[in-house]
N, C-alpha and C positions, 0 to 999 in steps of 0.2 A: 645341200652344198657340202663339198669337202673343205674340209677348214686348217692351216696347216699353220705352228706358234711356235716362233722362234725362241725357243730362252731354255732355264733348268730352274728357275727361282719361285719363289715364293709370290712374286709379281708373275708369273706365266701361269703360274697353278690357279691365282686369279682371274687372272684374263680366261683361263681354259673355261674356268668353272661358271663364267657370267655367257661367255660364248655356247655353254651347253645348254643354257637354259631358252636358249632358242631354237624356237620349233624350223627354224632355215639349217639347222645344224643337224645334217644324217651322218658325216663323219668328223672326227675328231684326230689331228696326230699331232705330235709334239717332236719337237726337236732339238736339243737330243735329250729334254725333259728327266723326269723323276718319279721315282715311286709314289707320289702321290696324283702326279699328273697323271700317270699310266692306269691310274684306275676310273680317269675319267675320258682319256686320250691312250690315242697306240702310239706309244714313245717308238722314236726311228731314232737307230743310231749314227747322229750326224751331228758335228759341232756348231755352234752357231756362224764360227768366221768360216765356215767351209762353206765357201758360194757357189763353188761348181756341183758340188754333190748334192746344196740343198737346191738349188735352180733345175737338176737336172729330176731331179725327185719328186717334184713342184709338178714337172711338167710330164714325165709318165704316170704320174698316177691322177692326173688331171685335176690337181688342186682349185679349187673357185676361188679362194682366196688365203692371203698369206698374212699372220699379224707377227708384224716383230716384236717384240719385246724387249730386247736386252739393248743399250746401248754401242757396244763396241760393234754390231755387223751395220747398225745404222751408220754410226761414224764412220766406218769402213766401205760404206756403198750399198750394202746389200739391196736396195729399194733400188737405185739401179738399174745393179745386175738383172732382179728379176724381171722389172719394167722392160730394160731392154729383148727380155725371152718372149716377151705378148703376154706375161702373168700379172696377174691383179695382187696388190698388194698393198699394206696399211702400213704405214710411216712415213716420215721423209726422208727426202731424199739426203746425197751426203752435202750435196752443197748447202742444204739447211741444217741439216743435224748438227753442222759444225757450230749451232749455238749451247750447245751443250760441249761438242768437241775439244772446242777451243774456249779456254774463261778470258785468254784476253781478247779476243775475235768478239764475245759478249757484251766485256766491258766497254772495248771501242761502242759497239752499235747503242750501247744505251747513254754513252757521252754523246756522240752526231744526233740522236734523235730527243734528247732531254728525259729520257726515261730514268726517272729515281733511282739513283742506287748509289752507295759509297764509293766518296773520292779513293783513287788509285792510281797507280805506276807500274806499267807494263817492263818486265827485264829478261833480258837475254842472254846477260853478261854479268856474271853471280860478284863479279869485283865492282862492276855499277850496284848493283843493287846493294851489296856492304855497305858505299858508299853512300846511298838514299839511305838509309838506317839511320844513319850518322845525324842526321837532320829530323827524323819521323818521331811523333809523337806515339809514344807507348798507350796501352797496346796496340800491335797490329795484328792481320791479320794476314798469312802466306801461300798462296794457291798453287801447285801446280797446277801450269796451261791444259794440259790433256786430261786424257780420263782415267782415273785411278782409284776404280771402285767405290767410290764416296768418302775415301781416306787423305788424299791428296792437300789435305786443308791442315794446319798449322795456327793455332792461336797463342801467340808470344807475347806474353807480360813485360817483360823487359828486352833492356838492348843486347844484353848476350844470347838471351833467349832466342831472339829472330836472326841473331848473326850465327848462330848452331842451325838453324830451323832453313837460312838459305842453305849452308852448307850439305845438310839434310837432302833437301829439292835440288839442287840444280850442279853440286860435285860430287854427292857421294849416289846420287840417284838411286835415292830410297824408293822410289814410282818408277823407275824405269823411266822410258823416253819423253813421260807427258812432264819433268821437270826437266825438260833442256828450256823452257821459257816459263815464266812465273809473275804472276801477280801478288804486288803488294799494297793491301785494302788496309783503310781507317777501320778501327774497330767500331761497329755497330752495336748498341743496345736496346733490349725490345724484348717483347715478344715473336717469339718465332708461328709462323703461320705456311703451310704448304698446299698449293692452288694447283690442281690438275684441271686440263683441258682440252677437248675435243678441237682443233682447227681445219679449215681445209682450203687454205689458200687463204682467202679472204674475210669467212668469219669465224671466230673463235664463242663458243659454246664452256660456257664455267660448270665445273664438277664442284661437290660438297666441299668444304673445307678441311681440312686434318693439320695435325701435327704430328710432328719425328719426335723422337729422341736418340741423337746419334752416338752419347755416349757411353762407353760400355758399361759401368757402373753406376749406382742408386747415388742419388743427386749430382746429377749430370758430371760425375769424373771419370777419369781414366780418358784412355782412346778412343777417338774418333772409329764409329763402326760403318756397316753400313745402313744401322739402321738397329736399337733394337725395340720398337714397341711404336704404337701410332693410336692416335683417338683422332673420330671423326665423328660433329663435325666440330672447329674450334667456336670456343663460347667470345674468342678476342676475336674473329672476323666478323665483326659488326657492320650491319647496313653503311654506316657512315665510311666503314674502310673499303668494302665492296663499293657502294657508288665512286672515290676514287680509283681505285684501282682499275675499273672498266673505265674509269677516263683518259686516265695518266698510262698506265703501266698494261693492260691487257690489248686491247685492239691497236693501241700504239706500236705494241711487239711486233703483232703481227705484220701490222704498216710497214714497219722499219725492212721489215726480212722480206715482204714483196719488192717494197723499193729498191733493197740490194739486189733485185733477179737473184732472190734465192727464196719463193714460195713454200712457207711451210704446210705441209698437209700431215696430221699425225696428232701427237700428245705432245703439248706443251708444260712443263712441270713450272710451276711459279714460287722460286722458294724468298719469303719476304722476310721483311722487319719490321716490327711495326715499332716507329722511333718515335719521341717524342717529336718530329719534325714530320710525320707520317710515315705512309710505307713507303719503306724501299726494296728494290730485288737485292736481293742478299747470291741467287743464281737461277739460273733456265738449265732442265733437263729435258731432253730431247724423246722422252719416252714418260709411262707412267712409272711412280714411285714407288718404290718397296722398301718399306713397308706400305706407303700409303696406300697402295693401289687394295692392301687386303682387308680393309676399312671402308672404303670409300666406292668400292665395286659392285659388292653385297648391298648397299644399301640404293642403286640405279635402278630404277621401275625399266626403265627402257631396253627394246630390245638390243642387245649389242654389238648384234652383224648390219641391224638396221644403221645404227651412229656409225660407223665405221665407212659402208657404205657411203653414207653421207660424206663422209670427209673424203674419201675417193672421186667422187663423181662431182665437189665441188656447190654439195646440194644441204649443206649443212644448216642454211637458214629457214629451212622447212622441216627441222628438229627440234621441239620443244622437249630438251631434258630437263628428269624429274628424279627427286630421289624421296624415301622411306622419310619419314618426320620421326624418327627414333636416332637413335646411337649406338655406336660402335667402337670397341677400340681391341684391339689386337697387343698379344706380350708376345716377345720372340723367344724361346726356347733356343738358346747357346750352345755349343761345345765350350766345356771351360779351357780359357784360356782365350780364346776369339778375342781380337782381332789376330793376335799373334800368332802363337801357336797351339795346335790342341791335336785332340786325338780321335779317328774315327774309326767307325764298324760295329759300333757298340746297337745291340739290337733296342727298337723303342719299341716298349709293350703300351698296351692302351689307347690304341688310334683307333679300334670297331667303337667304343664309347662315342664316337662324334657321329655315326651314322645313325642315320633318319633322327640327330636334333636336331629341330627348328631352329634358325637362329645364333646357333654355333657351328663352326668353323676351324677347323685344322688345314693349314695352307704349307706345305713342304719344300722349302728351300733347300734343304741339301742333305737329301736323304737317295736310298739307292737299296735294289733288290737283290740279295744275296743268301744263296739256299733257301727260295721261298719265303724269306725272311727280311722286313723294311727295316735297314740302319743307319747312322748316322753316317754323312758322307760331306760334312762340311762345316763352318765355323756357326754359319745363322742355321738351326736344322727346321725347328717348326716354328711357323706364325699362329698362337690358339687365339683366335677372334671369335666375338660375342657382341651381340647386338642389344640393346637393352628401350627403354624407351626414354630415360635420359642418361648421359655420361656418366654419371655416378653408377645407375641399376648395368651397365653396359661393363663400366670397369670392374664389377664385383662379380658379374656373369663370367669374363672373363678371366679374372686369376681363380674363381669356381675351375674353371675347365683345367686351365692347366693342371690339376690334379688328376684328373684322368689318364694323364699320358705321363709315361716316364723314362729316361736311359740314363744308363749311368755317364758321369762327369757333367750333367745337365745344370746349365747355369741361367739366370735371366733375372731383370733387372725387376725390384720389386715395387716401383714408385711410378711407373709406367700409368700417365694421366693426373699424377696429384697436383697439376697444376690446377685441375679442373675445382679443386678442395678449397682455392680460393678466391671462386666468384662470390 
């Protein structure tokens, strides 16, 4: 099969690298991908929101199947466009993707259908929503509606706080368009838990469990990223949260988005809480996770053009997926400065150290080939992932590796899993 992967991240150098390991897999290209995808895929240079050129590319070079990856072509259409050309292709569509698209289009669906999640107030009108301030108990939290790289979120400790934080979202339009509408959530306490998932219309199929860490600095301060570090799988998704959760909150999902005639078929991301009052969705990503996906990929027994298929053809209930009985957890490798501002081009030495280890893992988010030579080409540049046979042997494989690889202005958080330190 020829096999074609929409993205440039960290989460596509994943998907590339699970996809390769299938004997269905004779070709490989990536769009418009990165120096590390390109060593396992032929990078085409084409953006992801360019639909006519990757539809038209799809279809001369006789693609078998298309995985998307990145959020904004799904929210865009791109499943589609291509469906409409005769092409075969993995995600959903945009009338579903809009569950990630839209956070208050979310929230509505999980209010109609009783699905757990924190009380909120959908706004449109940045002088209403001052005004709900006015009344809301501290802390909140503040979303922009659209998609905004995983940054679009605001957690406000006080009342000046979240009267900056609307003005932030929805007049000085810090995210661009996805804050002309804004969600304002109770704040949630918990443990945080993140659930990927194979769907295809009607059944949903659970991946391993992980955890994020979104922000940029050691003991979770600083800015919201898009991610820097993940362990899989979590030692707090216990049987007892899984059996609810597959009650309450997973096939419920999917119920809900059939019921709206808007079928999802694709990756449903499940990101929870686990409150003293149980779990709740905290949000639904409409793709896999990245970080998560570079943890949680590596460790699937299954073939993963075979799952895919399945979720295409609507045959997913004759999938039994399986994962490794060990652990994983992946540290993300920074530009310093990220999320703001930082500096790229700087060459990274020590990325032949990962070949032919077992077990280990360098996954390239935003690197790029210049005079023969792989540089940094963006704020998250490597994800170094290591498997271990518990979370502890997994995260001490892991910050092992990072020393292998090095560029300068190189930054990453050094606490990535210590939650794990206090089962």
């Amino acid at each position: 099969m020829k096999i074609l992967i929409v993205g440039s991240g960290g989460r596509e150098h994943a998907i590339a690298a699970a996809v390769a390991k299938s004997p269905k897999a004779d070709k490989i290209y990536c769009a418009p991908g990165n120096a590390g995808i390109g060593q396992i895929a032929e990078c085409v240079p084409i953006g992801a929101m360019e639909f006519d050129k990757l539809t038209a590319f799809a279809k001369e070079n006789a693609i078998d199947l298309t995985i998307v990856g990145m959020d904004d072509p799904l929210v865009g259409g791109l499943v589609d466009e291509m469906e409409a050309a005769g092409l075969r292709v993995f995600g959903p569509r945009k009338n579903a993707a809009i569950l990630e698209g839209s956070k208050a289009f979310s929230k509505d669906l999980m209010k109609k259908y009783n699905i757990p999640t924190a009380a909120y107030e959908n706004f449109d009108d940045p002088q209403k929503a001052l005004a709900y301030l006015e009344t809301a108990k501290m802390p909140v939290v503040l979303k922009a509606d659209g998609l905004a790289l995983g940054k679009g979120v605001l957690i406000c400790e006080t009342l000046e706080d979240a009267k900056e934080g609307v003005r932030t979202i929805m007049e000085d339009k810090k995210f661009g368009a996805a804050g002309n509408r804004m969600v304002i959530e109770e704040f949630m306490t918990g443990r945080e838990v993140s659930v990927l998932s194979f769907v295809d219309g009607k059944t949903i199929k659970i991946m391993s469990s992980a955890q994020d860490h979104k922000r940029a600095l050691d003991g979770d301060q600083g800015l919201n990223t898009g991610g820097m570090g993940t362990f899989s799988p979590s030692p707090f998704y216990t049987d007892e949260v899984d059996a609810f959760c597959r009650k309450y909150i997973y096939q419920a999902t999917v119920d809900a988005m059939a019921a709206e005639g808007r079928p999802f078929k694709g990756v449903i991301f499940f990101g929870l809480m686990l409150t003293e009052d149980g779990p709740k969705v905290l949000e639904y990503n409409a793709r896999f996770g990245d970080p998560e996906a570079q943890v949680v990929l590596p460790r699937m027994r299954n073939d993963m053009i075979d799952v895919v298929e399945a979720c295409i053809d609507g045959t997913l209930d004759r999938i039994t997926l399986s994962f490794e009985d060990n652990a994983a957890v992946c540290v993300i490798l920074a530009s310093e400065g990220y999320p703001v501002s930082y500096e790229k081009g700087f060459a990274i030495e020590g990325l032949e150290n990962f070949k032919d280890k077992d077990g280990y893992y360098c996954f390239h988010a935003g690197t790029a080939l210049k005079n023969d030579k792989i540089v940094t080409n963006g704020g998250r540049v490597l994800g170094v992932t290591a498997k271990g046979a518990t979370l502890q042997e997994a995260r001490a494989n892991a910050y092992a590796a990072t020393e292998w690889v090095h560029f300068d202005r190189q930054y990453m958080r050094h606490d990535i899993g210590k939650a794990i330190d206090e089962i």
